[in-house]
N, CA and C atoms as a LAMMPS dump frame, in Angstrom:
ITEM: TIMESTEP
0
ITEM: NUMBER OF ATOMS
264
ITEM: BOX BOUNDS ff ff ff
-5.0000000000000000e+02 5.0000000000000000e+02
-5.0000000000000000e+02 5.0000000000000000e+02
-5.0000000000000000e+02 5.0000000000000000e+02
ITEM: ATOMS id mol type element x y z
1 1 1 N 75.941 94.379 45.376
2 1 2 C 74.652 94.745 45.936
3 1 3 C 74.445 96.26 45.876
4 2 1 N 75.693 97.058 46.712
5 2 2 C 75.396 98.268 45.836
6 2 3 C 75.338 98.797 44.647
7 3 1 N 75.849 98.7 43.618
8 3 2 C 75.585 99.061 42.419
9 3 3 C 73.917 98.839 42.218
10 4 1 N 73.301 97.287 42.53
11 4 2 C 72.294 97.35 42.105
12 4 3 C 71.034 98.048 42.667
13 5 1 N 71.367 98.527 43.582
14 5 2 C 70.699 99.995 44.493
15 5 3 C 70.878 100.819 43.508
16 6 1 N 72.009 101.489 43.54
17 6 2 C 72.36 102.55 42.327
18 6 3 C 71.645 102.625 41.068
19 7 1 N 71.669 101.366 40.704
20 7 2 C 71.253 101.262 39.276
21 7 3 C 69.584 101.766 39.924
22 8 1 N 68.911 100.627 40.62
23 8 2 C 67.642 101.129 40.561
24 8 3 C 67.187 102.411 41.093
25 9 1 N 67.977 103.107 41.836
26 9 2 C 67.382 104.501 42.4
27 9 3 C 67.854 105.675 40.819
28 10 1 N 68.329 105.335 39.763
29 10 2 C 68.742 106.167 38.662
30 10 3 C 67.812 105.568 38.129
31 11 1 N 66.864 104.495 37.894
32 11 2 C 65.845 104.068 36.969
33 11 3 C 65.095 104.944 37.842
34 12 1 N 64.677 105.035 38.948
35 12 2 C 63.429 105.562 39.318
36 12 3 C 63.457 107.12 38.881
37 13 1 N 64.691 108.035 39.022
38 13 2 C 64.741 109.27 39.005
39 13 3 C 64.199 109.498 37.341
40 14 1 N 64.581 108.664 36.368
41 14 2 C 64.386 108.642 34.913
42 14 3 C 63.431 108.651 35.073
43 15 1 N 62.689 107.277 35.343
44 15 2 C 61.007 107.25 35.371
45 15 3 C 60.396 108.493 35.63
46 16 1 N 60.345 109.041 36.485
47 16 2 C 60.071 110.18 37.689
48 16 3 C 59.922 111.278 36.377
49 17 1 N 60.987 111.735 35.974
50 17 2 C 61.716 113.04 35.082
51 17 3 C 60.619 112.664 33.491
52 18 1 N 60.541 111.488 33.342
53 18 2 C 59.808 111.285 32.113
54 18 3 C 58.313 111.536 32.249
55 19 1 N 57.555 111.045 33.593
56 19 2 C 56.213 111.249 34.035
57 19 3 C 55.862 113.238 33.583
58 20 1 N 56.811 113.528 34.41
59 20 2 C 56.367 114.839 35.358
60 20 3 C 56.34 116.01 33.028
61 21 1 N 55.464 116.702 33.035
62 21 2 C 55.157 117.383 32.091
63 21 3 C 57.21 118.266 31.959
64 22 1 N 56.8 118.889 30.501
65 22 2 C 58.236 119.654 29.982
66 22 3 C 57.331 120.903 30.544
67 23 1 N 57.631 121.279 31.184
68 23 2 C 56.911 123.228 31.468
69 23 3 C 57.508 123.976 31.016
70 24 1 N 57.155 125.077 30.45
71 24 2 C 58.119 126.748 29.637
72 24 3 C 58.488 127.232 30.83
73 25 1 N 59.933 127.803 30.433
74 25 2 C 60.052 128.575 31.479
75 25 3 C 59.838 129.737 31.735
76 26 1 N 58.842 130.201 30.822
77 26 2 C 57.963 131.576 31.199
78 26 3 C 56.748 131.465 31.019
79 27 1 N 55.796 131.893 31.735
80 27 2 C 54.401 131.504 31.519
81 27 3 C 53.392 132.981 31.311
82 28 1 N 54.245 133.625 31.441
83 28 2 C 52.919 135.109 30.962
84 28 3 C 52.823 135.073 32.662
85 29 1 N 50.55 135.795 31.95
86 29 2 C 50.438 135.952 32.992
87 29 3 C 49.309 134.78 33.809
88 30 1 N 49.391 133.607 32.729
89 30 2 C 48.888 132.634 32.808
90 30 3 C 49.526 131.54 32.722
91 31 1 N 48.826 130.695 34.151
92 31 2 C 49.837 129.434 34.213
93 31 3 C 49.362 128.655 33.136
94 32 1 N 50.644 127.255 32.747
95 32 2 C 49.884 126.519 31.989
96 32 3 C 49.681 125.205 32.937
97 33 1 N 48.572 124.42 32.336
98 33 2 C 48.614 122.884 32.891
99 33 3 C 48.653 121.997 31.996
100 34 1 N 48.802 120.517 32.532
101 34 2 C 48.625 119.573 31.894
102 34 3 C 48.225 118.294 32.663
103 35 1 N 47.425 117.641 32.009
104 35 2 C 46.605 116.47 32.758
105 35 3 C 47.758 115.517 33.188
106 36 1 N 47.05 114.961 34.399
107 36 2 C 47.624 113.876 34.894
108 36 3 C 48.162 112.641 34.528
109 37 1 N 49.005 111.91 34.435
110 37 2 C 49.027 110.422 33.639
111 37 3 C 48.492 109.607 34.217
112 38 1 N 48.148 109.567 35.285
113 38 2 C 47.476 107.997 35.831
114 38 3 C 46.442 108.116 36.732
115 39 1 N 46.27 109.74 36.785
116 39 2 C 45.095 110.062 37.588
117 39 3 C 44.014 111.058 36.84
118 40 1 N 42.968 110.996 36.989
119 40 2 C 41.549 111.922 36.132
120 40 3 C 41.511 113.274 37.11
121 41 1 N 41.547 113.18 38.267
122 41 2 C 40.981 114.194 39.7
123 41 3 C 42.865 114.849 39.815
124 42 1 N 43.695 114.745 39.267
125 42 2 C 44.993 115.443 39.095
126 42 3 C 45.482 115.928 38.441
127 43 1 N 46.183 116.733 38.423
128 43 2 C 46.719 117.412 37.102
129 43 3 C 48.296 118.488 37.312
130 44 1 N 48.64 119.241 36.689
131 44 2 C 50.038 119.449 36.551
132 44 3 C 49.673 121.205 36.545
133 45 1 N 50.22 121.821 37.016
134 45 2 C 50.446 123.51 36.946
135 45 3 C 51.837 123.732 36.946
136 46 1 N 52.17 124.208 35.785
137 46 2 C 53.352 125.074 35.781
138 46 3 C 53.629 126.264 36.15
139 47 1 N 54.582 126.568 36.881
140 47 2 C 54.88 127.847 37.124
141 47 3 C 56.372 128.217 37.018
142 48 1 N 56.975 129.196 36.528
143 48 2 C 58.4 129.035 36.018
144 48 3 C 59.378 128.222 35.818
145 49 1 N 58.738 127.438 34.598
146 49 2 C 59.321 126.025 34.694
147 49 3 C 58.949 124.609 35.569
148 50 1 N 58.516 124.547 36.359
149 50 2 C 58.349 124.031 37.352
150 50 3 C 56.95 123.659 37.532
151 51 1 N 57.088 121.766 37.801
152 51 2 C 55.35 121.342 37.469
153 51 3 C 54.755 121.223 38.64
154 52 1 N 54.034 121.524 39.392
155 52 2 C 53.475 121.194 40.448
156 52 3 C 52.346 120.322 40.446
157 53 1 N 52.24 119.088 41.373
158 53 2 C 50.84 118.304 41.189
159 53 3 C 50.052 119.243 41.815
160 54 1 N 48.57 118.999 41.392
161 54 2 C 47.523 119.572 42.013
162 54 3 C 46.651 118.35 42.003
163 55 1 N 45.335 118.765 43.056
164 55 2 C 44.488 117.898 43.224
165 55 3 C 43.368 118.75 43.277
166 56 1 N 42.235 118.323 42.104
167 56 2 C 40.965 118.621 42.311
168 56 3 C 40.217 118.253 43.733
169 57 1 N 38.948 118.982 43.472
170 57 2 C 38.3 118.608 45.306
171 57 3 C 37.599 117.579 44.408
172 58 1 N 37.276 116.584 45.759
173 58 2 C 36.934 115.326 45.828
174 58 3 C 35.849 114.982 44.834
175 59 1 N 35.387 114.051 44.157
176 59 2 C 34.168 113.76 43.179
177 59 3 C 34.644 114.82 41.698
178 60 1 N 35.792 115.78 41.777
179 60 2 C 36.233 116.241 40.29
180 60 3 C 37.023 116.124 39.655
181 61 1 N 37.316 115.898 38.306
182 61 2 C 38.097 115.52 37.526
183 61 3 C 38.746 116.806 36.824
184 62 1 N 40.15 117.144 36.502
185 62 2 C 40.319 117.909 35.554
186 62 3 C 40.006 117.847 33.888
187 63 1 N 39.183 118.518 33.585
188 63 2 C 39.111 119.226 31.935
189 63 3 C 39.659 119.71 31.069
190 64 1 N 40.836 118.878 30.288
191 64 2 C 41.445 119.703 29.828
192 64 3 C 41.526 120.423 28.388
193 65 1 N 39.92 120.603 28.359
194 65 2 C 39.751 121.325 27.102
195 65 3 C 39.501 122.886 27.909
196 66 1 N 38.879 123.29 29.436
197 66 2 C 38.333 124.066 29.729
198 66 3 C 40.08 124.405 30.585
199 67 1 N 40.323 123.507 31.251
200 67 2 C 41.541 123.733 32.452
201 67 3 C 40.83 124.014 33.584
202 68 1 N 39.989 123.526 34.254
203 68 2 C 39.192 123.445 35.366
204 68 3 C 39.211 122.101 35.816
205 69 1 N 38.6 122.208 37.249
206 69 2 C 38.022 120.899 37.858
207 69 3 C 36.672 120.906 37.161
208 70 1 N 36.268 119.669 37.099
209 70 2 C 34.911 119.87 36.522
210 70 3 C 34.007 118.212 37.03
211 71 1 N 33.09 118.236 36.785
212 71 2 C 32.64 117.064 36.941
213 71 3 C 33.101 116.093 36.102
214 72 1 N 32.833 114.823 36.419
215 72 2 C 33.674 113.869 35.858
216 72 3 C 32.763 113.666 34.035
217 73 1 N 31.615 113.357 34.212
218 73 2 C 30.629 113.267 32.82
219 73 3 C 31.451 114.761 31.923
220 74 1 N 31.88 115.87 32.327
221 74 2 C 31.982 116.701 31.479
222 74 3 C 33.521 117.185 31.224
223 75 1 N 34.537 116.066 32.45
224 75 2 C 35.282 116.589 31.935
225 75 3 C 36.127 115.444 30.892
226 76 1 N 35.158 114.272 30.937
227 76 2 C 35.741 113.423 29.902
228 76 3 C 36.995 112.88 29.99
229 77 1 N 37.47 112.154 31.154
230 77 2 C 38.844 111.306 31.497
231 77 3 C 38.087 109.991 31.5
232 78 1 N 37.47 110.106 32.377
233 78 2 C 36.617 108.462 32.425
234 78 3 C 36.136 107.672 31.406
235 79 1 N 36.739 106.16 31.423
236 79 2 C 35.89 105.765 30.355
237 79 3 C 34.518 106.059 30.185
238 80 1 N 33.881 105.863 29.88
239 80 2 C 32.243 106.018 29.638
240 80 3 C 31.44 104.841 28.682
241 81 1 N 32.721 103.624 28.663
242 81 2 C 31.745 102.1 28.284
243 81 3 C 31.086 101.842 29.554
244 82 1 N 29.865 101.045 29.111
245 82 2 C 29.154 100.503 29.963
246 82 3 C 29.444 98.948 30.055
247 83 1 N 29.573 98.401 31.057
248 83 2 C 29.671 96.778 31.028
249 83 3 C 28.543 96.282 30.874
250 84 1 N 28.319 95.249 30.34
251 84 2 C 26.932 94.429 29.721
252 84 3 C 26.427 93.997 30.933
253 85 1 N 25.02 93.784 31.465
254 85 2 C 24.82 93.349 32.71
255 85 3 C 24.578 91.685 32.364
256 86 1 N 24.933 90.939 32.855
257 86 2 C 23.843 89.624 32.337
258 86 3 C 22.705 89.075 33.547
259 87 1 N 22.181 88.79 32.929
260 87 2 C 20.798 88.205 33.732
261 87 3 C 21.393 87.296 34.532
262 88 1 N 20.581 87.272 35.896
263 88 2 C 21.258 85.85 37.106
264 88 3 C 20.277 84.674 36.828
């Protein structure tokens, strides 16, 4: 039973280590980012190596052509199909 604790708390740390961005470990005098994996309104800031989550304010998505919060229409995470309506 323990081992299989073990085993799964070393799958999670992998998982974890694979999510989180590779950051440089020097960044100038500008941080870098990188978008979120499973979230649009989150995103990643590096700072000496080191990724930090961030969270846009509420109703914004990060842009990561600009590296801003931005509205969601402009910053292009969201799908943008429309579902077909059908008549009742």
């Amino acid at each position: 039973m323990c081992k299989m604790y073990t085993l799964l708390i070393v799958l999670l740390v992998i998982s974890f280590a694979a999510a989180v961005p590779n950051c440089p470990a020097t960044n100038g005098d500008q941080p870098t980012y990188f978008p979120h994996e499973t979230s649009c309104s989150n995103f990643y800031e590096c700072s000496h190596g080191i990724a930090y989550t961030m969270e846009c304010p509420a109703g914004l998505d990060f842009n990561t052509r600009l590296n801003v919060c931005d509205l969601p229409e402009r910053a292009g995470c969201r799908s943008t199909a429309k579902v077909p309506q059908t008549a009742d």
